[in-house]
C-alpha positions in Angstrom: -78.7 1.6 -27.7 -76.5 2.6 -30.5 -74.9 4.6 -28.2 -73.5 2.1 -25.5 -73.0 -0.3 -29.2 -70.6 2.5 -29.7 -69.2 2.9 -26.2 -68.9 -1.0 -26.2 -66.5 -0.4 -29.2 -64.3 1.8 -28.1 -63.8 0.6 -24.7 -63.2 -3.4 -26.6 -60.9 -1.1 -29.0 -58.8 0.6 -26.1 -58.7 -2.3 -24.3 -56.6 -3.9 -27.4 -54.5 -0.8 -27.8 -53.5 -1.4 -24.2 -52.7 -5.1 -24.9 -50.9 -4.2 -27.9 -48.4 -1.6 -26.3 -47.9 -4.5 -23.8 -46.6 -6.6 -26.4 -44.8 -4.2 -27.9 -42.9 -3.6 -24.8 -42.4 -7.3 -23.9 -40.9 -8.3 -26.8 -38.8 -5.6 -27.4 -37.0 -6.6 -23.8 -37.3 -10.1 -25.2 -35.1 -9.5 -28.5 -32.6 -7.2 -26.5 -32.2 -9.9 -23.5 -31.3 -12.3 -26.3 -29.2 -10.6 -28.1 -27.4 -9.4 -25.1 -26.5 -13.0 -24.0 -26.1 -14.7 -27.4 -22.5 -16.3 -28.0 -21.9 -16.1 -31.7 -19.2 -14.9 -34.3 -18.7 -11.3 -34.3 -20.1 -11.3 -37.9 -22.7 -13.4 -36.8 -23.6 -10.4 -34.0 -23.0 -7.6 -36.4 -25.9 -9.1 -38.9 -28.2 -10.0 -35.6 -27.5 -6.4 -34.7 -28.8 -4.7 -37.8 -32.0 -6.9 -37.6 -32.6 -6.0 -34.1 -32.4 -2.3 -34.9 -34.8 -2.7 -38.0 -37.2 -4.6 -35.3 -36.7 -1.3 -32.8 -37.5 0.7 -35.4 -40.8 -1.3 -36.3 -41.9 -1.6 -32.9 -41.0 2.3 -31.7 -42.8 3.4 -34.7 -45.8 1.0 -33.6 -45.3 2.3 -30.3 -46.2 5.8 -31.8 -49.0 4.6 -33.7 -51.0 3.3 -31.3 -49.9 5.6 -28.7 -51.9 8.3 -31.5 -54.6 5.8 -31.3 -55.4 5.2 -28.1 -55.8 9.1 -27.8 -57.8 9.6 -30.6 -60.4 6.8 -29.2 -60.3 7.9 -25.8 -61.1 11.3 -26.6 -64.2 10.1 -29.3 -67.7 11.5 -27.2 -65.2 14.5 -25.4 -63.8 16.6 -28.0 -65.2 14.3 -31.1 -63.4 13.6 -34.3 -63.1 17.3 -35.5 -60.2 18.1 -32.5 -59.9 20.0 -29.5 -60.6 23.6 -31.5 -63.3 26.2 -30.6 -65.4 26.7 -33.4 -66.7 30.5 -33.2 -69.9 31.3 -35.2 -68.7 33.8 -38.2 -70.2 37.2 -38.0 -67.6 39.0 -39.7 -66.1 36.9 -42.4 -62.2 38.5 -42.4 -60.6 38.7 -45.6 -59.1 35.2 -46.8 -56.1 34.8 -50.0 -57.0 31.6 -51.7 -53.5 31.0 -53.5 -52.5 28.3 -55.6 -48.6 27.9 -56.7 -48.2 26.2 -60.2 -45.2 25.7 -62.3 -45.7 24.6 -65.5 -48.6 22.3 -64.8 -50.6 21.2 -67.1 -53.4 23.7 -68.5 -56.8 21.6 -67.9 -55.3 21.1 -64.3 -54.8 24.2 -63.5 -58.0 25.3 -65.0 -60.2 23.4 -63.3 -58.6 24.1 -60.2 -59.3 28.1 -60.6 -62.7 27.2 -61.3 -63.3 24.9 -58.5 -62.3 28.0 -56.2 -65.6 30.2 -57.5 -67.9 27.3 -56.0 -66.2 28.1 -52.5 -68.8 30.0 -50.7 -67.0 32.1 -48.7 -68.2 35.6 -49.4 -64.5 37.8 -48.2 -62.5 35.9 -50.5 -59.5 36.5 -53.6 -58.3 34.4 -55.2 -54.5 34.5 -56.7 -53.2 32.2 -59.1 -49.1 32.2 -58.3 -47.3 31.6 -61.9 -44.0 29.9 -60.6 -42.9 28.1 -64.4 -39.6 29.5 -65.2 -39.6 30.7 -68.5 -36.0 31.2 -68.6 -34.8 27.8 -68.9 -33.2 26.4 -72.1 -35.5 23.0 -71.7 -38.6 24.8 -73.8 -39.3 23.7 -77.2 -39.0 27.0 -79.6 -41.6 29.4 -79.2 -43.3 26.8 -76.7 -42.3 29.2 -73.3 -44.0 32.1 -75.0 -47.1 30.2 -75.6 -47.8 28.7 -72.7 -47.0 32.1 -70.8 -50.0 33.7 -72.9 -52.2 30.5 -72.8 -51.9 30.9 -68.5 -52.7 34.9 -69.1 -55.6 34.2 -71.1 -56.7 31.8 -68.7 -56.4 34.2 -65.4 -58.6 36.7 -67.4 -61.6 34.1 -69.0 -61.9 32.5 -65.8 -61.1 35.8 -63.5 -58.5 35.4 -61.5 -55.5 37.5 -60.1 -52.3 36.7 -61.8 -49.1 37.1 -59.6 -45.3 36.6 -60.9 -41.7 37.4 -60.1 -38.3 36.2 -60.2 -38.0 32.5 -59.8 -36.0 31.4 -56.7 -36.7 28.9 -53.5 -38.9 26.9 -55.5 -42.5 26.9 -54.1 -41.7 28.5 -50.6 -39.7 31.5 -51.9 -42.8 32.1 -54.2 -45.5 32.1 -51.1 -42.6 34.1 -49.3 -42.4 37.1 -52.3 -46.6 36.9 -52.2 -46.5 37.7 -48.7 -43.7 40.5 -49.2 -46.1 41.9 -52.2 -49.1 41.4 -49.5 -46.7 43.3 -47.1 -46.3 46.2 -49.7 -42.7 45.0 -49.7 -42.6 43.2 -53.1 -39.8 41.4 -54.6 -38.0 42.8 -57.4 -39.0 42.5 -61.2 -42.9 41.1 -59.9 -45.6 40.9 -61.7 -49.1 41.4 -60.7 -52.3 41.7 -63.1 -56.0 41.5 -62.1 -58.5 40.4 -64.2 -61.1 40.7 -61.2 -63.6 43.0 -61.7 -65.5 45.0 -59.1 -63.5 43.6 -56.0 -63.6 45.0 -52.1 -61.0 43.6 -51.1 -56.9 45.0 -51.7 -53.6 43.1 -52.1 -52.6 43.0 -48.2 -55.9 42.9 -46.4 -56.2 39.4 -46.1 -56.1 37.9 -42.1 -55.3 34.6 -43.6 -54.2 32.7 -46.3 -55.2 29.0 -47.7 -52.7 27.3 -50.2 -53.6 24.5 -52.3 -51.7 22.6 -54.9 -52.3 22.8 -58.5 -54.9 19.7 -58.7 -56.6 20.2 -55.6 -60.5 21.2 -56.0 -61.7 22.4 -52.7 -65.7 21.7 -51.6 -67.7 25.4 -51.3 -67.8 25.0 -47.6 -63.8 24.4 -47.6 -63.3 28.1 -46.2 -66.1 28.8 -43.7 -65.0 25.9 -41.6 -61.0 26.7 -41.2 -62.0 30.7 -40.7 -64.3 29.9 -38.0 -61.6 28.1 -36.0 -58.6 29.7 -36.5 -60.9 33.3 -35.4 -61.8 31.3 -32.5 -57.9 30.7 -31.5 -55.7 33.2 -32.0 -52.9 31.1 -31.0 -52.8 28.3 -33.9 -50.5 29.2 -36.7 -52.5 26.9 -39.5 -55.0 24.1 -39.6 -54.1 21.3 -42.3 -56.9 19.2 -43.7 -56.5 15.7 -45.0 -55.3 15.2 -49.0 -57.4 13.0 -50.9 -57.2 11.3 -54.4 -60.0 11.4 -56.8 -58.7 9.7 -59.5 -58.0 6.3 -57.7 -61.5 4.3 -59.2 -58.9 2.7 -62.4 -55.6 3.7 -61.7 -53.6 1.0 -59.3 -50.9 3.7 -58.4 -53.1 6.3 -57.5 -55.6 3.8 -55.6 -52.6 2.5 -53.1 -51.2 6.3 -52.8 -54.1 7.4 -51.5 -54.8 4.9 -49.3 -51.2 5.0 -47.7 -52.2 9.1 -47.2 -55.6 7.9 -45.1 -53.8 6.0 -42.8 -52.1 9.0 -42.0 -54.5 11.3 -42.3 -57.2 9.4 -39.9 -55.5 8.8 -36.5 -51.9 10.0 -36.9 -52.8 13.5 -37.6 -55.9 13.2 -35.1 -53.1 12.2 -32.2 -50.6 14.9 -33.3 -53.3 17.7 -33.4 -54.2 16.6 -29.9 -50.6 16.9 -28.7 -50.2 20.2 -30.7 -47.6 18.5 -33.2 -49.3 18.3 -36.0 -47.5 19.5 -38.8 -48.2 21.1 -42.6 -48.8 19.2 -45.5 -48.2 21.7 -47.8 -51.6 21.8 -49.5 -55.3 22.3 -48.0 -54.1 24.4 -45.6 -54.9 27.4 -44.1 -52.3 29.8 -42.5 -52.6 32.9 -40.0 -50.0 35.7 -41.9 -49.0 37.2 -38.4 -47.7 33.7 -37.7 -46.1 33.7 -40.9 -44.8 37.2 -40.8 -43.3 36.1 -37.0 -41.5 33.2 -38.2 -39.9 34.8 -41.4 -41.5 32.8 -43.9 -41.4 29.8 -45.3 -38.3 27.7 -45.1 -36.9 28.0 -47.9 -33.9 25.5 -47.1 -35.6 22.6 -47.2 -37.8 20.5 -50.3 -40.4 20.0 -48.0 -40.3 23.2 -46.7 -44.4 22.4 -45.1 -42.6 20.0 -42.2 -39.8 22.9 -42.1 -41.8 25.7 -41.5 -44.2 23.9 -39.0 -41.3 23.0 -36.5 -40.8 26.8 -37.0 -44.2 27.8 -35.7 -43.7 25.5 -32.6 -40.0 27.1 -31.6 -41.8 30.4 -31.5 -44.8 28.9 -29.6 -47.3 28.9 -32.1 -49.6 26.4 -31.8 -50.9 23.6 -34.8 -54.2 21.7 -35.5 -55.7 19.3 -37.9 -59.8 19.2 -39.2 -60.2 16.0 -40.0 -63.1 16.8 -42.7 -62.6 16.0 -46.2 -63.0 19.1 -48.0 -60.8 19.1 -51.1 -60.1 16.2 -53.9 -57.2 16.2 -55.7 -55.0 14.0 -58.1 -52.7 11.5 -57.0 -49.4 10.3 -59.0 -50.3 8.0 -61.8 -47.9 5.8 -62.2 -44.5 4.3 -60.3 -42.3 6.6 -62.1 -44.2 9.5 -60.9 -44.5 8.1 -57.7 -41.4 7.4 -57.0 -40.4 10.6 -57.5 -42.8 12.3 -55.2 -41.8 10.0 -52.3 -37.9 10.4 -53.2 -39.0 14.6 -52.2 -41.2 14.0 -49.3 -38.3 11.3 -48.1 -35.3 13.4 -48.7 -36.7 16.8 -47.0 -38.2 14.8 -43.9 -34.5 13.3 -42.9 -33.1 16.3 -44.0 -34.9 18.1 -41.5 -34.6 15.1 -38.7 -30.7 16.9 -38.8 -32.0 19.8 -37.3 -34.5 18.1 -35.2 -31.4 16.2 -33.8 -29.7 19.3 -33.2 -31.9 21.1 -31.6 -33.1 18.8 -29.3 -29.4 18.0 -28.7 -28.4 21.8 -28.0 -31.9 23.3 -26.2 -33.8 20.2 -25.4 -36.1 22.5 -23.5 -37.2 24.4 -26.9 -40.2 21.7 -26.9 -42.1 19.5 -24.6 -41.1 16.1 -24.8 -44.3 14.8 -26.3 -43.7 17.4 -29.4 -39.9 15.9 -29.8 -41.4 12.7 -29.5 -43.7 13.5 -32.6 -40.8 15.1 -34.4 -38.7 12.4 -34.2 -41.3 10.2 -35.4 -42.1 11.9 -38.5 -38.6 12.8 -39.2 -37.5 9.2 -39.1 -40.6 7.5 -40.7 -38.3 7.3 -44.3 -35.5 5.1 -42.7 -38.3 2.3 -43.1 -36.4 1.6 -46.5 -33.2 0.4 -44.7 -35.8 -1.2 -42.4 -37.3 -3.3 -45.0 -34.1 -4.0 -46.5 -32.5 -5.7 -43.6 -35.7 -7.8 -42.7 -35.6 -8.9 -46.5 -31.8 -10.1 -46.2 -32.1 -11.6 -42.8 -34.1 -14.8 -43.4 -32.3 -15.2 -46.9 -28.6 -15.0 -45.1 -29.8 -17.3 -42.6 -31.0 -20.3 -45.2 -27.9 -19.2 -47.7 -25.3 -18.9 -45.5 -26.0 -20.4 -42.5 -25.8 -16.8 -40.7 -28.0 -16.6 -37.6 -29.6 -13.1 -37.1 -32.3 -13.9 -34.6 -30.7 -15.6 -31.8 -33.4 -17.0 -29.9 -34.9 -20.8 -29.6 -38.2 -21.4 -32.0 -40.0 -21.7 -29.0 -39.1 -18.2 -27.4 -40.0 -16.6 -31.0 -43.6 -18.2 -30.8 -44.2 -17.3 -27.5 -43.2 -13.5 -27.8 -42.8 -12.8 -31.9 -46.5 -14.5 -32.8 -48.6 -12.8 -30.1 -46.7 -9.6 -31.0 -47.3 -9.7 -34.8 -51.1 -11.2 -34.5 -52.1 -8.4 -32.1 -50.5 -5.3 -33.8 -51.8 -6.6 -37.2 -54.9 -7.0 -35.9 -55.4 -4.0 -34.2 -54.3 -1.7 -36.9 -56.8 -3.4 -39.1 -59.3 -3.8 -37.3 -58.7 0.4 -36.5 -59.3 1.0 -39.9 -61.6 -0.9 -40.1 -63.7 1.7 -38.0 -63.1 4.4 -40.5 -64.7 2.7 -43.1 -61.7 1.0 -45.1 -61.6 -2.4 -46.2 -59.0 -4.6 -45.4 -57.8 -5.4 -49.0 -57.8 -1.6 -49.7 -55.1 -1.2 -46.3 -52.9 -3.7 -47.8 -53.0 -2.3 -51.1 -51.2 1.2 -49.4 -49.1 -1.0 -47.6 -47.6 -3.1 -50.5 -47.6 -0.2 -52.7 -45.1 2.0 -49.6 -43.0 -1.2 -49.3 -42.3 -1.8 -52.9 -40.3 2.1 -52.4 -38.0 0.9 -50.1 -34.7 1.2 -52.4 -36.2 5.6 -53.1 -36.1 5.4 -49.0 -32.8 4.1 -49.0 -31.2 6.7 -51.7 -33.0 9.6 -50.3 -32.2 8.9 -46.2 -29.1 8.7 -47.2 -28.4 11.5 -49.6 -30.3 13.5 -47.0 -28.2 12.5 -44.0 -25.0 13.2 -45.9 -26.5 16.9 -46.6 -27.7 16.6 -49.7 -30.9 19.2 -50.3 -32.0 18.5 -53.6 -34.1 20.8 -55.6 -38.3 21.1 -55.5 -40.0 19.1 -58.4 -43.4 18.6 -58.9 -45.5 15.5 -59.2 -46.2 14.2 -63.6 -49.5 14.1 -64.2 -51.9 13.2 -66.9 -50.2 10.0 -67.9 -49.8 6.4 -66.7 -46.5 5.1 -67.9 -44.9 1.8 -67.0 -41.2 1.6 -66.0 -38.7 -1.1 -67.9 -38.2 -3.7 -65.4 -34.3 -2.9 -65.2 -35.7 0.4 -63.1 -37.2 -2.1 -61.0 -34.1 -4.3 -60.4 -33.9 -3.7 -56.7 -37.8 -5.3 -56.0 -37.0 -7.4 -58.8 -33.4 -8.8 -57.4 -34.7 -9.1 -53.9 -37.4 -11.3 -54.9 -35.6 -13.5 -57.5 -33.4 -13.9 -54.1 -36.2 -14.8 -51.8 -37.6 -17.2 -54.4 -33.9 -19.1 -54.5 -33.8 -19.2 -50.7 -37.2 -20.9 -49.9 -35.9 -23.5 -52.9 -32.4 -24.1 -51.2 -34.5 -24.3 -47.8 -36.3 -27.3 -49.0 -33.6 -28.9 -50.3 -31.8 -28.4 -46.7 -34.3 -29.3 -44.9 -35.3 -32.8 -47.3 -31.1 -33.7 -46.9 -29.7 -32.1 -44.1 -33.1 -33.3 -41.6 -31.6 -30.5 -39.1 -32.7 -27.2 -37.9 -36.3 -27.8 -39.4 -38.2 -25.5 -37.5 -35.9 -22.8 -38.2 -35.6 -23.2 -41.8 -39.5 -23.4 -42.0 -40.0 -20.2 -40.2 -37.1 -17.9 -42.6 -39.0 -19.9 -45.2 -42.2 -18.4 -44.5 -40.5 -14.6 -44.2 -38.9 -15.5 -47.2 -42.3 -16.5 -49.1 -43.8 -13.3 -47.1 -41.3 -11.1 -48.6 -41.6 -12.5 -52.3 -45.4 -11.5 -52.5 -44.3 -7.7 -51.0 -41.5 -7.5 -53.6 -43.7 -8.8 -56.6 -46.7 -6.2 -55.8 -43.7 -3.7 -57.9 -44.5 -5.7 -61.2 -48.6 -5.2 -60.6 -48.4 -1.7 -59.9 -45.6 -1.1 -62.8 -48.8 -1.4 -64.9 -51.3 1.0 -63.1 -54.1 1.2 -65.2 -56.3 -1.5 -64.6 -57.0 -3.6 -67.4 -60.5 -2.6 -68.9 -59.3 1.0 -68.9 -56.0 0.1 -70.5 -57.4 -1.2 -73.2 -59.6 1.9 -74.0 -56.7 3.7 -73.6 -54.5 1.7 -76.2 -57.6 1.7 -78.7 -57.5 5.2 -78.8 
């Protein structure tokens, strides 16, 4: 009974995904029609322009989404929601590198990160903590280098852990890359390596495969067993990533709508990727095959996210990509909007960065990939120009009621008939979607508001990245919760205070002037809709929710 309940679900659910890509479709050839034929100033076109691209955008990207979807449901019962791998049963266990990369983290992180790995159950394991803090650099407090230097030595050798060092350069991929050369008995020049391990089997350089985690990620015993098993079973996959989750969401805003923006890509997204062999690194919870590495050079060391960079490497050499979707590691999310903003700035600039090349390659040797794997690239490469996105559909209604500046171009009645059934379905749908792994509604809109709010660290990035600009690799703050003064806001803040003015002027226009009415109602509405997006920046500018806050002030 449960069974056909189930069945019944999926086959109402697919049924909507169908429906939905219908509308996509229909009113994308809706907006371009009217565009097309509209007769308006060239201005007047130029504005109407820009807000049809940010609608493509919206609607490719939607495309995409449930495209990933209706995959991932359609293939529930056949190859279930742990992917298309072979899971072989482990006989031999081959030897596995558990590395972490830290620089400068904080100690209590990075302790309880090393200890977390003796839980892992694994039996074949080592496990190498990668020192990448440059103690070279003028920034340390006297005498404070030095200290924390010997503080992370004495820690290697309480807990027991093998200590690996070496000249600092690319950032966190150069440092896996100089591992792997030390692995390789080809190690960099002025390394370091110290084992405080006693009694071990295994020697630098027998490991079959690597797993890298960040600094704060504390992997579940069963994390290794798992990956191991399916990479041994195919030969052909380069890595299997695993899903990133936060652990310290329960009273931190910030944290709470980070991690809930990761799940939505972590559920279907990756799910439809790994199906079409596209799925690319995360950069943490990961495991990696070091042949594939070995064959692809490396890391990429160009690049700030140098995970997405190296993945579209394993797929130009025909390497293949998967994704366990099978929460296994907890780790900690950024804390507050400054620390957030930065993260996103890094994950935003390297993705366009690397949409350059994407671009270029495809342009050059479009035959490199299949067309469903450029499809996915060009996806995930482009998913940061949602800040310019944002920004136009902002401005639109507000030039409209301002300044009298049509950007739509289309009869009230036309936009009801196509815009409504467009935006009730695909809202509904990716809800309701969600809704089937568990998340509540209020929790979706939380990740949503909390992405949105980022739009003007999009815009900077996407466009420092499209004019070349490679920035350098900086970690995440953690351990604090800080608010930002509102003039580091003054893009959310501006925007709103504009929206605000708009849906007053639109009254007034609409109580004297008596024309247009239905039009002014409707950019109205966007405009109040946009307001309550841009004012989510001041309730997440204070991310500690307010019982917790107070206990921390008291202290």
């Amino acid at each position: 009974m449960s069974q056909n309940k189930t069945a019944f679900k999926n086959n109402l659910l697919l049924g909507g995904i169908v429906l939905t890509l219908m509308f996509i479709i229909l009113y994308l050839m809706a907006r371009t029609f009217t565009f097309i034929i509209a007769d308006y100033a060239w201005y007047e076109k130029f504005f109407g322009l820009l807000l049809l691209l940010a609608q493509a955008f919206i609607l490719t990207h939607g495309f995409g989404y449930f495209l990933n979807l209706f995959r991932v449901i359609n293939s529930e019962g056949k190859t279930g929601s742990e992917n298309h791998l072979v899971q072989a049963s482990l006989i031999d266990y081959p030897p596995v590198a558990i590395i972490v990369s830290s620089y400068r983290e904080p100690l209590h992180v990075v302790e309880d990160t090393l200890i977390s790995f003796y839980n892992l159950t694994y039996p074949n394991k080592k496990i190498y903590f990668l020192d990448d803090t440059r103690y070279d650099l003028p920034d340390w407090k006297p005498g404070e280098a030095e200290k924390y230097r010997l503080e992370i030595d004495d820690l290697c050798r309480r807990i027991g852990v093998n200590l690996f060092r070496r000249r600092w350069r690319g950032a966190k991929a150069g440092m896996i890359n100089d591992f792997n050369d030390f692995l390789d008995k080809n190690p960099p020049e002025g390394f370091e390596f110290v084992s405080y391990v006693q009694g071990e089997t295994i020697k630098p350089g027998d490991e079959k495969y690597i797993i890298v985690f960040d600094a704060d990620q504390k992997p579940l015993p069963d994390f290794v067993e798992a990956l191991v098993s399916r990479m041994e079973a195919n030969p052909a996959v380069a890595f299997i990533q695993t899903p990133q989750y936060y652990s310290n969401f329960e009273h931190n805003r910030v944290s709470r709508g980070a991690g809930l923006q990761q799940a939505v890509f972590y559920e279907y997204i990756c799910e439809g990727k790994s199906q079409q062999d596209a799925m690319f690194c995360c950069g943490t919870n990961v495991i990696f095959r070091r042949e594939a590495l070995r064959d692809v050079g490396g890391f990429d060391e160009s690049s700030v996210t140098e995970d997405f960079a190296t993945s579209l490497k394993f797929h130009l050499r025909g390497w293949k990509s998967a994704y366990l979707n099978k929460v296994s590691a907890f780790g900690d999310g950024p804390e507050d909007l400054g620390g957030y903003f930065k993260q996103q700035f890094r994950w935003a600039l390297g993705t366009v960065g690397l949409f350059r090349t994407i671009l270029s390659r495809l342009w050059k040797n479009p035959s490199e990939l299949p067309i469903y794997k450029w499809w996915e690239y060009m996806l995930s490469g482009t998913h940061y120009f949602v800040g310019w996105v944002l920004f136009v559909l902002v401005i639109s209604p507000i030039l409209f009621i301002l300044f009298n500046i049509p950007t739509y171009f289309a009869r009230p009645e036309l936009y009801f008939m196509f815009y409504v059934p467009y935006i009730l379905m695909t809202f509904t749908m990716f809800i309701w979607s969600l809704r089937q792994r568990h998340y509540k509604a209020s929790e979706i809109v939380s990740g949503v508001l909390l992405q949105a709010i980022c739009f003007p660290v999009y815009m900077k990035a996407s466009l420092l990245a499209v004019l070349g600009y490679r920035g350098t690799f900086k970690t995440t703050p953690k351990g604090q919760s800080l608010s930002l003064p509102m003039h580091a806001l003054w893009p959310q803040v501006g925007l709103a205070a504009l929206c605000f003015v708009a849906i007053i002027w639109a009254g007034m226009r609409i109580y004297y002037e008596r024309e247009l009415i239905m039009a002014l109602s409707v950019t109205s509405f966007w405009c109040l809709y946009h307001f309550l997006i841009l004012s989510a920046a001041v309730y997440f500018n204070h991310p500690l929710e307010e019982g917790l806050e107070e206990s921390v002030e008291n202290k």
